[in-house]
C-alpha positions in Angstrom: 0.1 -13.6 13.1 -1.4 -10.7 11.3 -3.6 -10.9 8.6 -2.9 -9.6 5.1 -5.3 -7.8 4.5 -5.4 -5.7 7.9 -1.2 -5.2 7.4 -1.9 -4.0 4.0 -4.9 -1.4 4.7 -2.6 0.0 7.8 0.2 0.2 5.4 -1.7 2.1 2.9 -3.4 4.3 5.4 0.6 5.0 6.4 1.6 5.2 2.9 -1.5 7.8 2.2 -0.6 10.0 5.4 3.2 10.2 4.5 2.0 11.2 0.9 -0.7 14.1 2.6 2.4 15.4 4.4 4.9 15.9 1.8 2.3 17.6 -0.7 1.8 20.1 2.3 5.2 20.5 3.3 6.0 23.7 3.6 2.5 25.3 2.3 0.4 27.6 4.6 -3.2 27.4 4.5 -3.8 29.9 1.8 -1.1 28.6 -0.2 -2.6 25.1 -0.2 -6.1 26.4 -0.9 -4.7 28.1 -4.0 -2.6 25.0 -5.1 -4.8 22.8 -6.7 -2.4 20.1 -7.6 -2.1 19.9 -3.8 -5.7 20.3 -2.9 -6.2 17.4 -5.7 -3.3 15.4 -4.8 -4.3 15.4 -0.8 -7.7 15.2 -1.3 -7.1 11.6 -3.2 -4.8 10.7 -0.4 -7.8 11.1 1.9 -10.0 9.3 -0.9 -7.6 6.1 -0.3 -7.4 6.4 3.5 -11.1 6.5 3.9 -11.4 3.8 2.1 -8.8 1.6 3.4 -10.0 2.0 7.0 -12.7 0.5 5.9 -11.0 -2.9 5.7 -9.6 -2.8 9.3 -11.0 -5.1 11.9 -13.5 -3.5 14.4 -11.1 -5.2 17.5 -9.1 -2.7 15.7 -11.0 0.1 15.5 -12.0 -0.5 19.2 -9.0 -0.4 20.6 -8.3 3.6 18.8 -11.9 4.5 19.9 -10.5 8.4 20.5 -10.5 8.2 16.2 -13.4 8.8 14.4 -13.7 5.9 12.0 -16.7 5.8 11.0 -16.3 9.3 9.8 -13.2 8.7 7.9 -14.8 5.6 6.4 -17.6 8.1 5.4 -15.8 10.9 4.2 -15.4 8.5 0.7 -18.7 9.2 -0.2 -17.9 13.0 0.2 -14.9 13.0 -1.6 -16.6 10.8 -5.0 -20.0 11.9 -4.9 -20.0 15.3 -3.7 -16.6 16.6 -4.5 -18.3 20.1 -5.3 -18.9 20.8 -1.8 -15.1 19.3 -0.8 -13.4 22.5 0.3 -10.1 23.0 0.4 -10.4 23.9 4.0 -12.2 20.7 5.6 -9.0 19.3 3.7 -6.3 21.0 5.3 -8.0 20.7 9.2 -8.0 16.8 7.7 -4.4 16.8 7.4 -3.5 19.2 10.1 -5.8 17.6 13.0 -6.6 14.4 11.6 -4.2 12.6 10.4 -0.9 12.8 13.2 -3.2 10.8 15.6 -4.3 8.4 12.9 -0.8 8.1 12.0 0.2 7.2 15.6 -2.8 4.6 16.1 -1.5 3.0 12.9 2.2 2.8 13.4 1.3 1.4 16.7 -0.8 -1.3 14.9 2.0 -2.0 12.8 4.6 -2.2 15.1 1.4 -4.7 17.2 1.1 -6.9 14.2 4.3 -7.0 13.7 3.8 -6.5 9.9 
């Protein structure tokens, strides 16, 4: 039976990718890094991810070892506390390189869980 609160972090990680994705639909690189709303909009996306994967189980995480977590559950502390240094291409790579495997692992968990 899956737990609550692992179901809910994976859905919000999900939730948060599906969100990255349609504020970069159909923006280039330089586009994005000249939208702010975007930037801004993705960037708290990322905020929420991080922080989410934070609440998954380390049998979990162990099973996905190929994704960086403890990165992603770092990046948080980037994003709040030294958002001046948050550019806006770290953020696109994020959601161009980072994210479709992440996605994957968590759909997977889903689907696993049954949640």
């Amino acid at each position: 039976m899956p737990s609550d609160p692992t179901s809910r972090a994976l859905r919000d990680i999900l939730h948060h990718i599906d969100l990255a994705e349609s504020f970069v639909e159909g923006l280039d690189r330089e586009t994005f890094k000249a939208d702010l709303r975007a930037f801004y909009a993705v960037t708290r996306c990322l905020e929420i991810i991080s922080e989410a994967s934070r609440r998954l189980p380390n049998e979990l995480k162990a099973r996905h070892s190929a994704i960086s977590w403890k990165q992603m559950a770092d990046a948080v502390n980037v994003y709040r506390h030294d958002y001046e240094d948050v550019a806006a291409q770290l953020v696109w790579e994020t959601v161009q390189q980072s994210l479709p495997p992440l996605k994957v692992v968590v759909e997977t968990e889903i689907r696993r869980l049954g949640a």
